[in-house]
Phi, psi and omega in degrees: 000135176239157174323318165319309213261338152346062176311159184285139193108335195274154201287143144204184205189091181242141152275163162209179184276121151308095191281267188238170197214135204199084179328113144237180191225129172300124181320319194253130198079350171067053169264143187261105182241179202222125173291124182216178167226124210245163191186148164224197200308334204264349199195154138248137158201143192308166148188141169260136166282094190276320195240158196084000192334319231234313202284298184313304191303002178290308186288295206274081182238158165331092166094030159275141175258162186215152197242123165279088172262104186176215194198151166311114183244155171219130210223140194298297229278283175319320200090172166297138190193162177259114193271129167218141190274285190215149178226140175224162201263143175254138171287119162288006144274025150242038173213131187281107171292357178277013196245337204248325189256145227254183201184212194252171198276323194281180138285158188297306188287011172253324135340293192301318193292345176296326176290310229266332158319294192281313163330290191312313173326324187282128201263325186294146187255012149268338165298302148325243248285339168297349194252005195236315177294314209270324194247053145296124173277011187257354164280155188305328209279316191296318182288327194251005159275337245237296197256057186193143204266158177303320188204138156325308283163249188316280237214118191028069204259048182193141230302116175104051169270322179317322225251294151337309208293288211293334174295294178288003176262329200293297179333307178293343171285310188301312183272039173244348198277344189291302193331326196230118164304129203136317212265143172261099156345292181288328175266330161319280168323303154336305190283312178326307183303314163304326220267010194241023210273015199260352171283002158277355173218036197253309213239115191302174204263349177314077158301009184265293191223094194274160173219161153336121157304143157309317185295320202272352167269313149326301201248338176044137190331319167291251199319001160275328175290288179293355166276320186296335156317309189288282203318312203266007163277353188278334169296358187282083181289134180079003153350081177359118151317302169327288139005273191286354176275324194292307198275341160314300177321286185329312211282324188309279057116301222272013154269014172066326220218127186271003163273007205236005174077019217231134170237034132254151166248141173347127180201034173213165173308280160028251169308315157296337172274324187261355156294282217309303188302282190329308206284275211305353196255305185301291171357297191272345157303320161303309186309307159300321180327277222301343164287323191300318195284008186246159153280163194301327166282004165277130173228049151228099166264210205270167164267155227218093187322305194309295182255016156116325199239182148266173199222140209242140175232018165299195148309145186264322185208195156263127174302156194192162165261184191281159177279131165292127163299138179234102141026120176295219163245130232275168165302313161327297179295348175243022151264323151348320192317119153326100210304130197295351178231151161303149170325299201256111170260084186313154178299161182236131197282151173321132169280153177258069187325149165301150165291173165261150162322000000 
C-alpha cells in the first residue's frame, strides 16, 4: 500500500522517506517541535512531530528513512497530511529505495537510446562529433550526467531527471524546428541537448537527498555548463567559430532572463526555441510533482510557485458518446428548404451624433 492510495482516516505504518525537515517552536509556551515532509514514490506529505523535537531530530534528518506510525488526515485549511503517533529510525540498508524514490515515466535504457538517436540525427559533422565527446559512455562524466537529478525540487527532482529533462526538451526542439523558418536544426538540438549539462556537476550524487555542490553553489549550472562547453570544443582543432558561438548562446541564454540567472538573453532562433521549449518541459514537470502529490479523488492542488497558480487535474473535456453517422440529405429537399434569411433585411439607419447642448 502506498500513500496515494490512503483515504482520509486510514491507518498507517510505513517506512518512508524524509524529504525535508525544519525545527520550530509553539507560539504559546515556546516548545519546540519539528515540521517534515514525509514521502514514499507515490506522495510527499506535510507532518508534525509535536512531541520529542530534539530525540526525532537525531534520526529523522533529510534523506533519512523512517517507520510511520499514525493516519492520514485531510483537513480544509491544511490538506492532506499525515498525523502521526510514533517515528522511529530505520537504517537505509535495510530498505529497497525503489519503493520510495520517484523516477522517470520511461525505463532508463529507453531514455539513453533516444539520446543516442537524436545524436545519429545530427547531420553536421563538428557538431555530431561534439555530442560524441561530451555524452562518450565510457566516461566518468557520462555516469554522473546519467544519475543526476534535473532539480532540487521543482521539476524531475530524481534520480536520471537530467537524462529525462534533457531528452524531452531535445526532442521537442527537433520536432518544432522545421515549423519556423531559419531555424539550424543541428545547433538547435545541441543547444537543447547542452543547455542543462552543467547540472552534473551542479547536484551531489545522494539519490535519496540530492543537494547542492560547492561549484553548483558558487558558480550555478549555467557557467558550469559553458565551460564544459567551451573546454570540449577546444580539443575540436579546427571547430567552427560560428558554430561554437551558437551554442555557447543557447546554453548562456536558455533561462531566457538575465534576472532569471541567463547571463544573456536569448537572441537568435535558436536560442529562443530551445528557452521556450525548456521553460514549457520544467512547467509540466512541475505538473506531474504536484499531481504525485493529490490523492486520487482531488483535482486541485495549493498553489504552487514553480507555475504561479494552483494546478486543476480534472477532465480536459466530457466523455460522450460519438456522434452516429448521419446521411446528408437528398438535393431536392433542400432545395424545397426555407431560405435560412429573409428576402428583404432591413437597413439599418445611419448613425447620427448627438447634437451638442
Amino acid at each position: 500500500m502506498e500513500l496515494r492510495d490512503l483515504d482520509d482516516g486510514a491507518p498507517v505504518d510505513l517506512v518512508l522517506l524524509v524529504r525535508a525537515v525544519s525545527r520550530r517552536v509553539r507560539r504559546e509556551g515556546g516548545e519546540p517541535f519539528l515540521k517534515l515532509e514525509l514521502a514514499d514514490r507515490s506522495q510527499t506529505l506535510p507532518a508534525i512531530a509535536w512531541e520529542d523535537a530534539d530525540e526525532v531530530s537525531a534520526f529523522a534528518v533529510r534523506g533519512a528513512t523512517v517507520r510511520v506510525e499514525g493516519k492520514i488526515e485531510v483537513s480544509e485549511r491544511y490538506g492532506r497530511q499525515l498525523a502521526i503517533g510514533k517515528l522511529s529510525p530505520v537504517p537505509r540498508e535495510q530498505v529497497d529505495l525503489s519503493t520510495l524514490l520517484e523516477g522517470p515515466s520511461v525505463p532508463v535504457a529507453e531514455l539513453e537510446q533516444r539520446l543516442a538517436a537524436l545524436i545519429e540525427r545530427t547531420r553536421d559533422g563538428w557538431t555530431r562529433r561534439l555530442l560524441d565527446l561530451v555524452f562518450a559512455r565510457d566516461g566518468a562524466f557520462w555516469r554522473r550526467f546519467r544519475e543526476a537529478p534535473a532539480a532540487k525540487f521543482f521539476h524531475e527532482a530524481y534520480p536520471h531527471g537530467l537524462l529525462d529533462h534533457t531528452v524531452r526538451v531535445a526532442e521537442a526542439v527537433e520536432a518544432l524546428a522545421p515549423m519556423f523558418g531559419g531555424v539550424d536544426r543541428d545547433v538547435a538540438v545541441a543547444g537543447a541537448l547542452l543547455h542543462d549539462i552543467g547540472k552534473a556537476q551542479t547536484y551531489t550524487t545522494d539519490p535519496v537527498a540530492p543537494d547542492l555542490t560547492d561549484l553548483g553553489r558558487l558558480e550555478g549550472h549555467i557557467v558550469l555548463g559553458y565551460e564544459i562547453v567551451r573546454r570540449v570544443i577546444g580539443k575540436l582543432d579546427g571547430f567552427p567559430e560560428e558554430t561554437a558561438r551558437s551554442i555557447r548562446h543557447i546554453v548562456l541564454s536558455h533561462h531566457g532572463k538575465q534576472e532569471y540567472g541567463s547571463p544573456v538573453v536569448p537572441a537568435t532562433r535558436e536560442a529562443v526555441l530551445v528557452h521556450h521549449v525548456d521553460d514549457l518541459g520544467a512547467r509540466m514537470g512541475s505538473f506531474d510533482r504536484l499531481q504525485r502529490g493529490l490523492a486520487p479523488e482531488e483535482q486541485w492542488s495549493g498553489y504552487d510557485r514553480a507555475i504561479g497558480s494552483a494546478a486543476y487535474f480534472g477532465p480536459a473535456r466530457r466523455e460522450v458518446e460519438p456522434l452516429e453517422s448521419v446521411d446528408p440529405p437528398p438535393a431536392d429537399a433542400l432545395a424545397a428548404a426555407p431560405a435560412a434569411v429573409p428576402d428583404a433585411v432591413p437597413a439599418t439607419p445611419p448613425f447620427e451624433a448627438p447634437q451638442a447642448a
